[in-house]
Structures are given as structure tokens and as C-alpha cells.
C-alpha positions as CSV (number, residue, x, y, z in Angstrom):
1,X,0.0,0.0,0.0
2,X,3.0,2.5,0.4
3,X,3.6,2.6,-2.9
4,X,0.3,3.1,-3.8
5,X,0.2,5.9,-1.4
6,X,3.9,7.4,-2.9
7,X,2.3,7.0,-6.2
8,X,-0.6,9.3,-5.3
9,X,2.0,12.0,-4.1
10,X,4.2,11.6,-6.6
11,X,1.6,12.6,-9.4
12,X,-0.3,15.4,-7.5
13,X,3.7,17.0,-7.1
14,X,4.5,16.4,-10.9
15,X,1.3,18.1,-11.8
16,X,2.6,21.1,-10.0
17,X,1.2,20.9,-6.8
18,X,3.4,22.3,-4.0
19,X,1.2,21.8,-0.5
20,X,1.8,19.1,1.4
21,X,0.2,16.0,0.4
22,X,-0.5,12.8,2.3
23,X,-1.4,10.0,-0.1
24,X,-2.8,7.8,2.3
25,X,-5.2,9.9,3.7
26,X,-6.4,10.7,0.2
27,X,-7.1,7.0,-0.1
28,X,-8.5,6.7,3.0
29,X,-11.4,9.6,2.1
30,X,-12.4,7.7,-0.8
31,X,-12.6,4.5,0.7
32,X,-15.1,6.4,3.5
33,X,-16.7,8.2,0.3
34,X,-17.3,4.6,-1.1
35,X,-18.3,3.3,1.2
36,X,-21.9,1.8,0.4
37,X,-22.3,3.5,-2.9
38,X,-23.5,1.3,-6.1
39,X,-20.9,0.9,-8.8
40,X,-21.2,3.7,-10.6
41,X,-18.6,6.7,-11.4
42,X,-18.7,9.3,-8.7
43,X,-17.6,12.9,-8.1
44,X,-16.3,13.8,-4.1
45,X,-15.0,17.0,-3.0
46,X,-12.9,17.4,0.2
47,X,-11.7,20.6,1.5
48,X,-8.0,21.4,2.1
49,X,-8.1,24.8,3.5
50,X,-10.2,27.8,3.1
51,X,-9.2,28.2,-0.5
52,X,-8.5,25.0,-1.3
53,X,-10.0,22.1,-2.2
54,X,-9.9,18.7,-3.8
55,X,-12.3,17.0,-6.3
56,X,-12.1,13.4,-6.6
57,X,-13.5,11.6,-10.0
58,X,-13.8,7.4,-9.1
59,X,-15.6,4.9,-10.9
60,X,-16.8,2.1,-8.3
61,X,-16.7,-1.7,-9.3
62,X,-17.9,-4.9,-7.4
63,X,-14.7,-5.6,-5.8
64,X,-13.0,-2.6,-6.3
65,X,-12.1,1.1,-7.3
66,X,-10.5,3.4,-9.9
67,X,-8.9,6.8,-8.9
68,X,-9.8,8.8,-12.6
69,X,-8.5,12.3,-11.5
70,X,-8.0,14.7,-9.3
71,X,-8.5,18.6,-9.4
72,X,-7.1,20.9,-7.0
73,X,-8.9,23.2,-7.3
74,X,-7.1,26.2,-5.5
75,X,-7.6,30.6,-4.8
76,X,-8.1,32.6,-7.5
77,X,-9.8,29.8,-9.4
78,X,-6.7,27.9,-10.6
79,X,-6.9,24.7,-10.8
80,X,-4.1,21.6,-11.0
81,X,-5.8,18.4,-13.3
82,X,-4.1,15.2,-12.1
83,X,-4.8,12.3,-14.3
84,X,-4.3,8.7,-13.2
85,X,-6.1,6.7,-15.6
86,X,-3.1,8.7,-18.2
87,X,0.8,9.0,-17.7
């Protein structure tokens, strides 16, 4: 799972993001998110700070989950697209 967790970081900070980060604890608020939902594809927000805030894009499957993106979505309406279904 750590290197599930590093990969997570890894792509938010090549996309240009320069906040901390803590890839587990983005997994983790999906899994809550998911919890109980049909399969199905799924937009979750979580907010960082007062600025800042995360949208999550994950398709839900029997036995399973797929991280699409994620948009930061940050002051002054910039926002950092990270794609994981892409390289």
C-alpha cells in the first residue's frame, strides 16, 4: 500500500502541486466516500483549507475502485488536473 500511497504523491507534485500532500489519507477519504455506494462513477469534494479544495473523479466496481483524477482546485480559481487513468 506505500507505494500506492507514494504514487498518489508523486503525481499530485509532478502536476505542480506544491502543498503538502499525504497519499494515504487521500485514499482513506475515498474508501469512507465509497463506502456503500452502487458501482457507478462518482464525483467527491474534500476541502483542504479555506481556499482550497480537492475534487475526486472514481468509478466504483464490485470488488474494487478506480482513482480517474484529481482537481485541485485552489484561490483565484486555478486549478491543477491530475490524471491517473493517463501517464
Amino acid at each position: 500500500m506505500e507505494e500506492l500511497y507514494q504514487m498518489i504523491e508523486d503525481r499530485i507534485r509532478k502536476a505542480g502541486y506544491t502543498a503538502p500532500v499525504d497519499g494515504e489519507e487521500i485514499y482513506n477519504e475515498i474508501c469512507d466516500e465509497i463506502e456503500g455506494k452502487e458501482n457507478g462513477s462518482y464525483l467527491f469534494l474534500a476541502k483542504r483549507t479555506d481556499d482550497t479544495f480537492f475534487e475526486y473523479k472514481v468509478d466504483i466496481m464490485d470488488e474494487e475502485f478506480n482513482l480517474s483524477y484529481i482537481d485541485i482546485h485552489m484561490h483565484e480559481k486555478q486549478v491543477i488536473h491530475v490524471d491517473f487513468d493517463n501517464e
